[in-house]
C-alpha positions as CSV (number, residue, x, y, z in Angstrom):
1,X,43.5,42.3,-40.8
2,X,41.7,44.3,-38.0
3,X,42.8,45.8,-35.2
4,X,44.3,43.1,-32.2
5,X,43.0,43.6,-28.7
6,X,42.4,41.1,-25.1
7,X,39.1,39.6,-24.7
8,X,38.9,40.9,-21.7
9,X,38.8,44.5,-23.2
10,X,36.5,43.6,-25.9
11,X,34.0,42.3,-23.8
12,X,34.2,45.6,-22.3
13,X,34.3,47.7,-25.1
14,X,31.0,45.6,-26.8
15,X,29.4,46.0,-23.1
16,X,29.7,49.5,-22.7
17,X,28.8,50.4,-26.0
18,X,25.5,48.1,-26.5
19,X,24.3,49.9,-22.7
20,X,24.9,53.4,-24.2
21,X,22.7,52.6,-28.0
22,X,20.4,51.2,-25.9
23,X,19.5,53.8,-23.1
24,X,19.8,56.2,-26.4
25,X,16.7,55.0,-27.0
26,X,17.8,53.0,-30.4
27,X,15.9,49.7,-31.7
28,X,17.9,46.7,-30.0
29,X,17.8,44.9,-33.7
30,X,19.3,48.0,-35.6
31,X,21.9,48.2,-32.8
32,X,23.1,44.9,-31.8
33,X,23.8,44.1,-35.7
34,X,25.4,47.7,-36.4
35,X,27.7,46.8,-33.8
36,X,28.3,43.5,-34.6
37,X,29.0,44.7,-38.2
38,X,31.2,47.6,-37.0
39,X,33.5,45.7,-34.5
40,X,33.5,42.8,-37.0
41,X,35.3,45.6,-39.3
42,X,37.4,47.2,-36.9
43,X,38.8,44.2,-34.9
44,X,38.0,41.1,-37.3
45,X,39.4,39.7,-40.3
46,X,38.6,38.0,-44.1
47,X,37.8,35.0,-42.8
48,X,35.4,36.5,-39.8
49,X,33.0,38.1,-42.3
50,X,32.0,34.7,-43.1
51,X,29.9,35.3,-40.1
52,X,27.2,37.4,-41.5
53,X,26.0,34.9,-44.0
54,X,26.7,31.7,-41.4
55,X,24.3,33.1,-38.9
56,X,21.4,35.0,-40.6
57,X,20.9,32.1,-43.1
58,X,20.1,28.9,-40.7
59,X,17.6,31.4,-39.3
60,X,15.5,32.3,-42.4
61,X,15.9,28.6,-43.4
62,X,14.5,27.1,-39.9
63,X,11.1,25.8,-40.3
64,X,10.5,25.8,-36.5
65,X,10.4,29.7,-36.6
66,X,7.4,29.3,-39.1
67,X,4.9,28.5,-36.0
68,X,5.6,32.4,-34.7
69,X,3.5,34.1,-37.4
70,X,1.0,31.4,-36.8
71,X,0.6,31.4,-33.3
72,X,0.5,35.4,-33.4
73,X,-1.9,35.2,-35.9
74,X,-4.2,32.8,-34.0
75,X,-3.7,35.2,-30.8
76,X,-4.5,37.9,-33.0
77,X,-7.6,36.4,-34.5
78,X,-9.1,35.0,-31.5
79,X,-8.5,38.3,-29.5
80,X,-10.9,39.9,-31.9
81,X,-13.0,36.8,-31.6
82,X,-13.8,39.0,-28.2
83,X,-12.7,35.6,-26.4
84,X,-10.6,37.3,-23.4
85,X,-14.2,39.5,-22.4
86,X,-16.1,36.3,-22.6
87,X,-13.7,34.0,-20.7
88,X,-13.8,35.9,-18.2
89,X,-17.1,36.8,-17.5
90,X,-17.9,33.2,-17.5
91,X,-15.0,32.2,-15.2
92,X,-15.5,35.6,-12.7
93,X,-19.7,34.4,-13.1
94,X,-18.6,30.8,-11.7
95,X,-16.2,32.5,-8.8
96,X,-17.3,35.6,-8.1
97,X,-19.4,33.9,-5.1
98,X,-15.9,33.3,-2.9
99,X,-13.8,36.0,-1.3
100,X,-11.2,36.6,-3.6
101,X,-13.2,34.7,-6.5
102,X,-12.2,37.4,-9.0
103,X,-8.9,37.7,-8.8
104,X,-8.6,33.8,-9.0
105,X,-10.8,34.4,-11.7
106,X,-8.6,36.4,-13.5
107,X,-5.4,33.8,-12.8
108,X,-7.2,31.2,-14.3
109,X,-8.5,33.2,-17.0
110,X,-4.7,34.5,-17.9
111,X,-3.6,30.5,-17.6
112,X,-6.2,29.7,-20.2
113,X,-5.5,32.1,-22.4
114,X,-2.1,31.7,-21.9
115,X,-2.3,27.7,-23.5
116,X,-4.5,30.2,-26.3
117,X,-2.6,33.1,-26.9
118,X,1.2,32.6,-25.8
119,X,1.8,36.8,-26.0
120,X,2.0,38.7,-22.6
121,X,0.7,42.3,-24.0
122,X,-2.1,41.0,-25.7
123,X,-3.1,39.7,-22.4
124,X,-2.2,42.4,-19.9
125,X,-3.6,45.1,-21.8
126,X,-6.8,43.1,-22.5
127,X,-7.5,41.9,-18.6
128,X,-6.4,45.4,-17.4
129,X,-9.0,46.7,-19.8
130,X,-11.8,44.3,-18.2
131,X,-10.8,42.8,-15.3
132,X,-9.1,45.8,-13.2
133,X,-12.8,48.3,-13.3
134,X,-14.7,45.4,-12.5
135,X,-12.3,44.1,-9.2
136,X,-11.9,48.0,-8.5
137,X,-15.7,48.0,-8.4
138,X,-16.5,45.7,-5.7
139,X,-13.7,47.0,-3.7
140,X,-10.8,44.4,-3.7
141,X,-7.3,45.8,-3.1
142,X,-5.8,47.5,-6.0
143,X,-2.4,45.8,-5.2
144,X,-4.1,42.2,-5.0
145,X,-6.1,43.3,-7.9
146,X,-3.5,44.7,-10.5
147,X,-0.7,41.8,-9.0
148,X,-3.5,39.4,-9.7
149,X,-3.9,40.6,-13.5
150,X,-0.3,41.1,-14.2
151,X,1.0,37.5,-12.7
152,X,-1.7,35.6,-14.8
153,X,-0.8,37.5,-17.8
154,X,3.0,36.4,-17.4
155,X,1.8,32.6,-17.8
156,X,1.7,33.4,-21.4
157,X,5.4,32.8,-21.7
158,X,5.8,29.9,-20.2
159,X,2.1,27.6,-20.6
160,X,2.3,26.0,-24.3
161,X,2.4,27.3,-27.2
162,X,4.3,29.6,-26.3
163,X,6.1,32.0,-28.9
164,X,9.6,32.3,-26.1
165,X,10.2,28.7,-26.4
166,X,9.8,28.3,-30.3
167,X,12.3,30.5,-30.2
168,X,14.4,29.4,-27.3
169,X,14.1,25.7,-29.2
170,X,15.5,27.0,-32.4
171,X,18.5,29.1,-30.4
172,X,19.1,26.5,-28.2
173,X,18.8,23.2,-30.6
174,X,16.4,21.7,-28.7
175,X,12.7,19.9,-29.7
176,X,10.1,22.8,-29.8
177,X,7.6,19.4,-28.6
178,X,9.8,18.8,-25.4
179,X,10.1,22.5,-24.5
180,X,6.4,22.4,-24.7
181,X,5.9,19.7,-22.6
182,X,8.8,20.4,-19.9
183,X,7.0,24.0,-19.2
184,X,3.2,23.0,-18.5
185,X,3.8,21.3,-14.8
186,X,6.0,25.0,-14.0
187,X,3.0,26.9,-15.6
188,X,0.2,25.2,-13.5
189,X,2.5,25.4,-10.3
190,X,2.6,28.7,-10.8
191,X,-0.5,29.5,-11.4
192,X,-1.8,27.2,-8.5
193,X,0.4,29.4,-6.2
194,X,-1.1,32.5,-7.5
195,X,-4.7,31.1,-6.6
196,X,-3.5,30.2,-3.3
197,X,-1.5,33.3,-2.1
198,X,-4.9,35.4,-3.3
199,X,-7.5,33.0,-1.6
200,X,-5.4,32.6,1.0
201,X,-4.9,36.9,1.4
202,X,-8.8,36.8,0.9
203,X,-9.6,34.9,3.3
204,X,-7.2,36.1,6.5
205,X,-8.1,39.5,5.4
206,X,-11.5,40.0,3.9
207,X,-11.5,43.2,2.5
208,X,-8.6,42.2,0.2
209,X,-11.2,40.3,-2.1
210,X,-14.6,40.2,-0.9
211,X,-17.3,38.2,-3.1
212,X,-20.2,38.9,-5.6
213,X,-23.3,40.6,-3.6
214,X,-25.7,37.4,-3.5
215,X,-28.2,38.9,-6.2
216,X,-25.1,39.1,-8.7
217,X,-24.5,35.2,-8.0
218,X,-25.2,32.7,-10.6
219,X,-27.0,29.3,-9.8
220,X,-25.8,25.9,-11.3
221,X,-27.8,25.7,-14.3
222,X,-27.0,29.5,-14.6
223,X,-23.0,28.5,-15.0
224,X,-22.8,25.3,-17.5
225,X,-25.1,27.1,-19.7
226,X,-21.7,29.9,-19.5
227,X,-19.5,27.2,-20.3
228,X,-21.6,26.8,-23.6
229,X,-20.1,30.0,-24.5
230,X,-16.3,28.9,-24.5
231,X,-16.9,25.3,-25.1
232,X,-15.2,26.1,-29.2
233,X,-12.4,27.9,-27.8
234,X,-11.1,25.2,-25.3
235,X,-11.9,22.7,-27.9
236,X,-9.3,24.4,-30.0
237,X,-7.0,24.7,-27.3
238,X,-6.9,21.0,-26.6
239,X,-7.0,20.3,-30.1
240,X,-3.6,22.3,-30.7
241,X,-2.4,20.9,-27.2
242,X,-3.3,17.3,-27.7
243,X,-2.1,16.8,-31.3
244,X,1.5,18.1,-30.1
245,X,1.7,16.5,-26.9
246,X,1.1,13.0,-28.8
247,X,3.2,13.5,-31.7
248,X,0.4,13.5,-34.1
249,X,1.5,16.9,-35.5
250,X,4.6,19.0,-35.3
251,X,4.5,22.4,-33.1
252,X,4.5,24.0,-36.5
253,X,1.8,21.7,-38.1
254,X,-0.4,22.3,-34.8
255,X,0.2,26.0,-35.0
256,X,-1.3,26.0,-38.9
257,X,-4.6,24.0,-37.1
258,X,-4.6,26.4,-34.7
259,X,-4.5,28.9,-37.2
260,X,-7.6,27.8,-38.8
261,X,-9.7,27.0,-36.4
262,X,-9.0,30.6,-34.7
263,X,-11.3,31.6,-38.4
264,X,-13.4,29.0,-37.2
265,X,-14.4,30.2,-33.8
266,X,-13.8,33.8,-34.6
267,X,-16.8,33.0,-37.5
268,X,-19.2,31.4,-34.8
269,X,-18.5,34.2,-32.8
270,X,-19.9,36.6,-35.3
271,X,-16.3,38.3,-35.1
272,X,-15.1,37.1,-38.6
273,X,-14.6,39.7,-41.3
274,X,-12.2,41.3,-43.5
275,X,-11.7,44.0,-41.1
276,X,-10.7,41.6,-38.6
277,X,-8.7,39.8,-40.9
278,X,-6.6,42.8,-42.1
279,X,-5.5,43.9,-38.7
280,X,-4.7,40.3,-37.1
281,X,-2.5,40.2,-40.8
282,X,-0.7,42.9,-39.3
283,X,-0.3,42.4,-35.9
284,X,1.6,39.3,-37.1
285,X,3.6,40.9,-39.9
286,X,4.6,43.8,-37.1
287,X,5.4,41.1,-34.1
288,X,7.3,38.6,-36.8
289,X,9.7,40.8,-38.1
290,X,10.5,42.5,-35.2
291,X,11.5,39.0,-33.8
292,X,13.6,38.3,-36.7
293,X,15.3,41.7,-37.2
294,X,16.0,41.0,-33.6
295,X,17.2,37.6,-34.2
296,X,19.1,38.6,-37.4
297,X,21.0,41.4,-35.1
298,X,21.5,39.8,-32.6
299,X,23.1,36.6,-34.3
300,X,25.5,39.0,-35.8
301,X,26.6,40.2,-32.5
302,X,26.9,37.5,-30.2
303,X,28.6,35.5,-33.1
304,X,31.2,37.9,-33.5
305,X,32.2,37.7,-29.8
306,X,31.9,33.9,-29.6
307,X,34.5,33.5,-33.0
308,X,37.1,36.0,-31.3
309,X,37.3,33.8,-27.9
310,X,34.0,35.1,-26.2
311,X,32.7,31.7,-25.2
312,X,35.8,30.5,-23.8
313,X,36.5,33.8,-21.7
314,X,32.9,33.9,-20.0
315,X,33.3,30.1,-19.3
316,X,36.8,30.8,-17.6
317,X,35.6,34.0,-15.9
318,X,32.5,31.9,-14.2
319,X,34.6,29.1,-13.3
320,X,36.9,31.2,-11.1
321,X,34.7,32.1,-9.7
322,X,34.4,28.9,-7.8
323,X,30.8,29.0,-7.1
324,X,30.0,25.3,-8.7
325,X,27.7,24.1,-10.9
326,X,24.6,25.4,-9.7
327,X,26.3,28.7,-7.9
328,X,27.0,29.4,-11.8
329,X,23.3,28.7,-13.2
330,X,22.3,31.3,-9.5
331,X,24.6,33.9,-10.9
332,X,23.3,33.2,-14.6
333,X,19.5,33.7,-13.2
334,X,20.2,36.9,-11.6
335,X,22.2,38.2,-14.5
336,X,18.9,37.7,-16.7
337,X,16.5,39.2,-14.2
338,X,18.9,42.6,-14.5
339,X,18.7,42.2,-18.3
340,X,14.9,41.9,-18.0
341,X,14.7,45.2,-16.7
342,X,16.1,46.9,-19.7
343,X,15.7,44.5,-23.0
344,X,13.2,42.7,-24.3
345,X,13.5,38.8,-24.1
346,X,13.8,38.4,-27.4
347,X,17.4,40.3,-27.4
348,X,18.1,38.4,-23.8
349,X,17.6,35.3,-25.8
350,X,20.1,35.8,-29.0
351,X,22.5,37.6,-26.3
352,X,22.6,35.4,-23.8
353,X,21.6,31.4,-24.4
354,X,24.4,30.7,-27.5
355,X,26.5,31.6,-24.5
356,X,25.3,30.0,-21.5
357,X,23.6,27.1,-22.9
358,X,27.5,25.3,-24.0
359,X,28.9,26.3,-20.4
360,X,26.2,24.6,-18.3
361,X,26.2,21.3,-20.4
362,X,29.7,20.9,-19.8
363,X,29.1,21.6,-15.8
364,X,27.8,18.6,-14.1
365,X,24.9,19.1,-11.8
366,X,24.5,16.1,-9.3
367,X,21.6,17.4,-7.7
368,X,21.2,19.8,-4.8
369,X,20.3,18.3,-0.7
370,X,20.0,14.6,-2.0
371,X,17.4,14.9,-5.0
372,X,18.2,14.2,-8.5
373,X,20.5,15.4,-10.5
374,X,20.1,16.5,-14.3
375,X,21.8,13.9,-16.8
376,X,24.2,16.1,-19.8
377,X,21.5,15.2,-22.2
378,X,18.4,16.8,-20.6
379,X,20.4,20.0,-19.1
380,X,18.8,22.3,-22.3
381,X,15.5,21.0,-22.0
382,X,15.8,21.6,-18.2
383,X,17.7,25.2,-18.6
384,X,15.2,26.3,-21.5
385,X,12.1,26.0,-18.9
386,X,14.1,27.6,-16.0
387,X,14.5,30.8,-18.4
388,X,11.4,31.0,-19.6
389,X,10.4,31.2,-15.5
390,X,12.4,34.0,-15.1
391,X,11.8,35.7,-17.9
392,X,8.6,36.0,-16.3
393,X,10.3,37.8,-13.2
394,X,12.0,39.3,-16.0
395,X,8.6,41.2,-17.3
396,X,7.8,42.0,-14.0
397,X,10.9,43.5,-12.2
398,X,10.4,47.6,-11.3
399,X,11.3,49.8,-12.8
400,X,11.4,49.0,-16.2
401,X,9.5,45.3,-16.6
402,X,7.9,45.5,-19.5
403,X,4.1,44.1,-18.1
404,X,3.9,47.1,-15.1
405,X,3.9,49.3,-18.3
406,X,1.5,47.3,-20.3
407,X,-1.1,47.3,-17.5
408,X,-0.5,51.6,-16.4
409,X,-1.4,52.5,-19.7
410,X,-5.1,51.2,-19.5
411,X,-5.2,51.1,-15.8
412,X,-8.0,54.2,-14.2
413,X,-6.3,57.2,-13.5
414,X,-6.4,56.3,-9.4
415,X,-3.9,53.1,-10.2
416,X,-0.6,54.9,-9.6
417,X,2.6,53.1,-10.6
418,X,3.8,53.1,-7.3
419,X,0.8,50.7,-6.6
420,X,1.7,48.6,-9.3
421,X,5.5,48.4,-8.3
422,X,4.2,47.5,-5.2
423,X,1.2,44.6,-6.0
424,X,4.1,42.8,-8.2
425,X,6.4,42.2,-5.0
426,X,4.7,39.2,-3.4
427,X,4.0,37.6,-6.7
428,X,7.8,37.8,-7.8
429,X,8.5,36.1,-4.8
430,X,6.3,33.5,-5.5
431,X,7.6,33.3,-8.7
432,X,11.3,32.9,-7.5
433,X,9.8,30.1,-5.7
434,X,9.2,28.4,-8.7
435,X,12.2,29.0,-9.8
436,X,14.1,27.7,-7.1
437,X,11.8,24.5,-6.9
438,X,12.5,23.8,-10.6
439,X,16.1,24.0,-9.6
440,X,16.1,21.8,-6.6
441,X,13.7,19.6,-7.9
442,X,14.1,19.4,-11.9
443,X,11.3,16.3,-12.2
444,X,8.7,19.2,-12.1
445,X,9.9,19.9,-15.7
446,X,11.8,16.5,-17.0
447,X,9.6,14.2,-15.7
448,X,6.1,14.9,-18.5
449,X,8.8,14.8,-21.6
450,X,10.6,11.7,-20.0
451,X,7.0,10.0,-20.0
452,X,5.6,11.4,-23.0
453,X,9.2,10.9,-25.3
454,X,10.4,8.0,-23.3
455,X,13.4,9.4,-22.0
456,X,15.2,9.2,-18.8
């Protein structure tokens, strides 16, 4: 029989202890599920160590977490394909002509790659590689410029396939298809105000993004002949995209189509060898298991605190509050945007969604200045897309987001990271505008699965 103590000072003494391991500098997996296992011991009993097995097992059994290696792996492979350089040059070729044409180049560029690659770093670090020296060149603002890059690189979150909402799916109980479908109206509003705060910039102020020089230009015929050059890519993209989106294939059946025709293109790029084989086999084995030693930690932990009266005491605590409904889910957002600063989402995820996910669908939410509300049923779907949105914020919040980090270390010496503190401002308060408008008006994210699934 362990050791009997409140909630109240539980959740305290599990708090404070998880902050101190973690600004120690210790691996969130190894620490989350060493603590779990220790206060398990110290304050638990028999029938409490049932918990280890109970959690880790549906986990390793869950084929939906099977389409994470084979997305990674088809980001992997088609990163080496030398895709990213390519879609960009075509797309920057096409828009370079309009003030401001290369940083919408490089949204629309990240928002592609995003429905092709689904993992922020690989993005970030690759666009900050190419697209930062050649916006610095022709003398656009380095805050428009490095805001520009790490914005579009956050779309890989949220635009399908995206590895967060496999994973958010399979926490959450929810259909991996749906998630996928809720989150591509957010993604492309998103992305459309990107385009339009930095034409918009470009065009009150022209030194923000001036255009090509004319002799750099490209005529008509000069730009679909590009477009030959990423016509097998986007083929694969709507292949992947199309197959889930009409329930030909499951996520994890599209991700293995994916897989292969990743080969395919990397092959007519002239990018397939073993080489190139060996280290996208890596990557994935490295990003996998650090997911799952993640998800196996953090399992351990959170379940521990739901079986001794967790869930019940953070639902109390909330509700006397008296904020309502959707003054809970406000106080819920900004609690994640703090946690973005410090962990990564995957340890958010396991910490925070067993948790808040049972709380909101037993809070009803009528709808906020006359629009619609969200019915019980849809209020996972609807929650899972409004965390993967600010998760994004998440990844960009000074002064520890995890994408200003990713673009300083290949950013030119001259790109301080006051500058890029600074260029992430206006586009985190774009993206809370998102947010908010997938708040007041959930449709933006119900109303595509309702049509596609025939729901409500």
């Amino acid at each position: 029989m362990g050791l009997e103590v409140g909630i109240g000072w539980l959740t305290l003494m599990m708090s404070v202890s998880l902050i101190v391991l973690l600004m120690a500098g210790l691996p969130l997996a190894f620490v989350t599920g060493g603590l779990g296992v220790l206060f398990l011991f110290v304050f638990g009993n028999a029938h409490m160590l049932n918990i280890l097995p109970s959690r880790i097992f549906p986990f390793m059994t869950d084929y939906q977490l099977s389409a994470i290696p084979l997305f990674i792996f088809m980001a992997s492979m088609l990163e080496r394909a030398g895709l990213i350089e390519k879609l960009f040059d075509v797309i920057y070729r096409i828009l370079g002509g309009l003030r401001g044409g290369l940083a919408t180049a490089t949204i629309i560029a990240s928002t592609i790659l995003a429905a092709m690659v689904g993992v922020i770093g690989a993005t970030e670090v690759t666009m900050g590689i190419i697209a930062l020296p050649a916006m610095l060149k022709r003398k656009y603002n380095p805050e428009m410029a490095c805001g520009a890059i790490l914005a579009g690189g956050s779309l890989g979150i949220l635009i399908p396939p995206s590895i967060m909402a496999i994973l958010y799916a399979v926490v959450a109980q929810q259909s991996v298809g749906e998630l996928f479908i809720g989150a591509v109206f957010p993604g492309l509003l998103l992305s459309g105000m990107y385009i339009l705060y930095v034409t918009a910039r470009s065009y009150i102020n022209p030194s923000f993004g001036p255009p090509l020089p004319v002799e750099e230009r490209v005529d008509m015929m000069g730009k679909l002949r590009l477009l030959k050059g990423i016509f097998a890519p986007m083929l694969l993209v709507a292949l992947v995209l199309g197959v889930i989106f009409t329930g030909v294939a499951t996520p994890v059946e599209a991700a293995g189509i994916g897989t292969f025709g990743a080969l395919v293109v990397a092959a007519l790029a002239r990018r397939l060898s073993w080489i190139a084989l060996r280290d996208a086999a890596i990557t994935t084995l490295k990003a996998s298991s650090m997911v799952l030693w993640i998800i196996f930690g953090a399992s351990i932990f959170v379940g521990f605190y739901i079986v001794s009266g967790g869930q019940q005491f953070v639902t109390d605590s909330l509700i006397a509050t008296g904020l309502g409904p959707y003054g809970i889910l406000l106080l819920m957002n900004g609690l994640l945007i703090v946690l973005g600063m410090f962990l990564d989402w995957v340890g958010i995820m396991l910490l925070t969604v067993p948790i808040f996910v049972p709380i909101l669908k037993a809070l009803p939410f009528t709808g906020l200045f006359g629009m619609t509300g969200v019915d019980a049923a849809d209020i996972s779907l609807w929650f899972g897309v409004i965390y993967i949105v600010n998760m994004q914020m998440a990844f960009l919040s000074p002064p520890f987001g995890y994408a200003l980090f990713y673009l300083k270390s290949v950013a030119p010496p001259e790109i301080k990271m006051s500058t890029i503190f600074r260029a992430v401002i206006p586009f985190m308060m774009l993206q809370a505008i998102g947010l908010i408008s997938c708040i007041i008006f959930p449709q933006i994210i119900l109303w595509l699965p309702g049509l596609v699934y025939g729901g409500n």
